[in-house]
C-alpha positions, 0 to 999 in steps of 0.5 A: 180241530172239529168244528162247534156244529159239527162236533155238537151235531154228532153229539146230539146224534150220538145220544138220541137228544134229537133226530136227524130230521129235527137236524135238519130243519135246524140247519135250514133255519140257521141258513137262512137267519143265522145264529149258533146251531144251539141258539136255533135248536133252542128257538125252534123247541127242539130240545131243553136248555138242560140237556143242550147244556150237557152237549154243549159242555162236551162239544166245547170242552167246558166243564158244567158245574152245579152251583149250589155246590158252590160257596161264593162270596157276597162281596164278589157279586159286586164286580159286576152289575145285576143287570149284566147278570140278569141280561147274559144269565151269569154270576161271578164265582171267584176271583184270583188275582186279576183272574175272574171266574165266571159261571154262564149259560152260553159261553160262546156269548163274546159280548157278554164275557167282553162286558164282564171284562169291562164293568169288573177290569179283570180277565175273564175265565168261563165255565158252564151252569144250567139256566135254573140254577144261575136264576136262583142263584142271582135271585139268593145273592142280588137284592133287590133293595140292596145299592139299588142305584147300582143296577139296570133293574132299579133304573128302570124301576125308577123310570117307570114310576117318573111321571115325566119320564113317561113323557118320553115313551110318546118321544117327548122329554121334561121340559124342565131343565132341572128335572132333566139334569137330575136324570143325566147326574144319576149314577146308574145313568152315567155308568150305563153310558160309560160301559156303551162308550168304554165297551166301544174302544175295547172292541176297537169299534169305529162308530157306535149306534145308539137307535130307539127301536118300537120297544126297546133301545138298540145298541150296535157297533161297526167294527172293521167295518160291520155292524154288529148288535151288542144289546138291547135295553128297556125302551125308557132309557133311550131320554135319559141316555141320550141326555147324558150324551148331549150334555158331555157333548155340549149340545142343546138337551132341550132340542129334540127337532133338528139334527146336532153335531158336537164332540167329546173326549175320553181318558182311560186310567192308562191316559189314553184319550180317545175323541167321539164325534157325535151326530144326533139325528132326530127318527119316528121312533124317537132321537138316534146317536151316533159316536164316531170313534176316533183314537188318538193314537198317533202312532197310527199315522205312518205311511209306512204302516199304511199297508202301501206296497213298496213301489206305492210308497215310494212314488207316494213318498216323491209325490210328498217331497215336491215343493208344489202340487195336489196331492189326492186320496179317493175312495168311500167314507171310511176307507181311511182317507184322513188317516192317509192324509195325515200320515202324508202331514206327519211325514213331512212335518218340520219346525220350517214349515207353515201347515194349515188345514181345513176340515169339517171337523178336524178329525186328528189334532196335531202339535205343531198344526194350525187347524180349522173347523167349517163353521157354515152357519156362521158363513165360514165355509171350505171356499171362504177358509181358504181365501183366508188361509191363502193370506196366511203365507202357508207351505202346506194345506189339507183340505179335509174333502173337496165337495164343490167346484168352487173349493176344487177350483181354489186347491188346484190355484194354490198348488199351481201358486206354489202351494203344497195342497193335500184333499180327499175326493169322493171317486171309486178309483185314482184314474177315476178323479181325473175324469171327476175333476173334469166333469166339476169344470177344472180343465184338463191343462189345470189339471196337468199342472197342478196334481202330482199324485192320485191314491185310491183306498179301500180298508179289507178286513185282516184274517185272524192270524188265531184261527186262519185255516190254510188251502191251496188255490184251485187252477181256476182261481189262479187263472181268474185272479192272475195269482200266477203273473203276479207272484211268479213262483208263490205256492199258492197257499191262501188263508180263509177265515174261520171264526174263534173268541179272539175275533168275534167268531167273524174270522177277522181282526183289524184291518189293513189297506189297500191301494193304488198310486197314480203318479203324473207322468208325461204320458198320463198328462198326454192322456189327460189333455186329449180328454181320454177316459178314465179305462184309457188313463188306467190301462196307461198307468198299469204299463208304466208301473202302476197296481190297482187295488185288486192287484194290491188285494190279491198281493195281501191275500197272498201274503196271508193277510186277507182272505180273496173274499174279502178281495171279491168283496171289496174290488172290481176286476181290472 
């Protein structure tokens, strides 16, 4: 299969639409800034839409039709909001059942046909129009005085001619609670807001940003750990969808000074429920929200849909069934420390058996859990939870991260009293928290006696099984990343990404992790006592069994389920 540009640049070509040079300077710019090949050729004035259009139709093999041929409905239009059709140029055409079909101006725009689907619930079939004719067509069938309520036009409209929402372009607010409420309770404003949260879960994104730019409000979602860009709206929503946001957060509306933190739940129509932590941070430009997004699918929480590697399960898993000891998980923020340390709870959860956690917040709720939200502004921190705790006769105790000495040093006293005790620490590798826990003031002879097992995580981005393309591994990629003694016999065929519909054209969908297990055997305590370095500790644990990340990394790449830039991405070399 050709790929876009190429195929569109030799249409262009072919039909004299432009010349090579202009070509060119076309892809230059791309390389430099990014963006689809048509979106530059249109930036840089180097052709109409009309006529990129007709290439862009022949290059996708999307028919281009011309609307007033067409009949449509007036009540179809209402599937979906004037400003979603204003915003990516589109208008709905027909409906059969659960199919909608929709005329657009760029059809490779994801978000776009990902916002349809989520304003109107219907799957989403495209096909292609010219700019002029979706404007008149918008302007003949959306009026403008018609469920005024309804669309993003009409809200801005209303906030420009608010006196006190003027107010807040200089970054103030109403001051009366009333006047704020009953910009909060409007209908445009809670609409707008559930399509930014509901288009969130959709694209399985992880955090959502909301941030006041100089003239506008930008809208961004990480999703498998990049940010991307979903839109940009009027500057004079920013008040009121922040508001929105603060009150089904249960947080201060009046407070625009200092940082907050609250939370909230979601329910889809199927009875999914989704949690959002909320932290609203107060900027130049005016207050920014982020959303971090928490499914609480619990069927997630497995350690053996984790991505270990068999012989790593398996000395998690013995590490696990010990009646005693710490058990760490390391790694960045993000890197799906909590998910592990959950599963490890799942895993080893029973009727006869006392588990207490401590978090900040509690990220999972579990039946079954005794779970304990760090208050620190009322002196309830991770040292003073866990004295109490410690009274409470537990078996097993998470501590959501240890931060300090001081919550380090009761951890490694209640695994040495008997105590199963499950933290995160924030170190690059697991041979790496042996020398933090030291540099914190634990010694090493507590060290030896109270921690089990070590993991270190990172999450790498899945390759689209969609559009993956094979190729062999040259001599010396073999030779650099050890392909050869790692998988004797493998063929060496490895996947790169491409880039299709189904992945956002990133070429990757989903993540999954990669790890190494630490286990403390007899020499590693060796090791540990004489206050080895971390190299030292490291190359010990690989004799004895041990894959490190890169390796675990190279052994997914193998598999087809990452491609080795994301290995070189995310890894050190050994």
């Amino acid at each position: 299969m050709v790929p876009l540009n190429k195929c569109l640049k030799e249409i262009l070509l072919r039909d004299n639409l432009v010349s090579a040079s202009d070509i060119d300077r076309a892809l230059n710019e791309q390389k430099s800034f990014g963006g689809e090949l048509s979106n530059v050729l249109l930036k840089l004035k180097l052709i109409s839409e009309d006529v990129l259009s007709v290439a862009l139709s022949e290059a996708l093999k999307i028919p281009i039709i011309n609307l007033s041929l067409f009949k449509i409905d007036p009540e179809l239009v209402k599937l979906v909001p004037k400003s979603v059709a204003l915003s990516y140029q589109l208008i709905p055409l027909s409906k059969i059942g659960d199919q909608l079909t929709i005329a657009i101006v760029d059809p490779m725009n994801v978000v776009a046909i990902d916002n349809v689907r989520a304003v109107s619930g219907l799957s989403i079939n495209v096909v292609m129009a010219r700019t002029k004719d979706i404007k008149l067509t918008i302007d003949k069938f959306y009026s403008a005085g018609e469920d005024a309520k309804d669309n993003l036009e009409e809200i801005l409209k209303d906030i420009k001619e608010s006196e006190d929402l003027e107010l807040v372009k200089e970054g103030a607010g109403p001051s009366d609670k009333r006047e704020v409420e009953s910009l909060f309770h409007e209908a445009p404003i809670i609409t707008l807001t559930n399509t930014i949260i509901q288009q969130a879960i959709i694209a399985k994104a992880s955090d959502i940003f909301i941030e006041p730019m100089q003239n506008s409000l930008r809208i961004r979602y990480r999703i498998d750990g990049f940010l991307r860009e979903a839109d940009h709206l009027a500057k004079a929503l920013h008040f009121s969808i922040i508001s929105r946001i603060k009150v089904i957060s249960n947080l201060d509306i009046a407070e625009h000074r200092l940082p907050q933190d609250g939370r909230f739940r979601s329910i889809d129509s199927h009875g999914k429920e989704v949690d959002f932590r909320v932290n609203v941070l107060p900027t130049a430009l005016g207050e920014k929200i982020v959303l971090r997004v928490l499914d609480k699918n619990l069927d997630m929480l497995d350690v053996d849909k984790l991505g270990f590697e068999a012989d790593s399960l398996i000395r998690l898993k013995e590490c696990c069934h010990r009646p005693h000891g710490l058990i760490l998980a390391c790694g960045p923020t993000g890197s799906g420390k909590t998910t592990t340390l959950y599963s490890i709870l799942k895993h080893i959860d029973s009727p006869g058996k006392n588990i207490i956690t401590v978090e900040d917040p509690v990220e999972f709720q579990m039946k079954g859990l005794n779970q304990v939200n760090i208050r620190t502004e009322v002196g309830l921190t991770f040292p003073a939870a866990l004295r109490s705790i410690l009274r409470q006769d537990p078996d097993v105790i998470l501590i959501g991260e240890i931060r300090d000495s001081d919550t380090l040093d009761i951890a490694v006293k209640a695994a040495l009293t008997g105590h199963l005790v499950l933290s995160s620490l924030h170190t690059t590798t697991a041979a790496g928290s042996i020398t933090r826990m030291i540099n914190m003031g634990i010694e090493p002879f507590l060290i030896c006696s109270s921690v089990i097992g070590i993991v270190a995580q990172r999450l790498v981005r899945r390759i689209c099984s969609h559009c993956r393309e094979a190729y062999t591994l040259p001599k010396e990629a073999i030779e650099e990343f050890h392909v050869d003694q790692l998988m004797p016999g493998h063929c060496m065929t490895f996947y790169r990404p491409k880039g299709c519909e189904k992945c956002f054209k990133s070429g990757y969908k989903g993540r999954v992790g990669i790890t190494e297990t630490l286990s403390l055997t007899a020499k590693i305590k060796e090791l540990i006592l004489s206050r080895a370095s971390e190299m030292e500790i490291k190359a010990c644990a690989r004799e004895q069994g041990m894959k490190t990340m890169r390796e675990d990394a190279v052994f997914k790449a193998c598999r087809g389920l990452t491609s080795l830039e994301e290995v070189v991405r995310l890894t050190a070399t050994d």
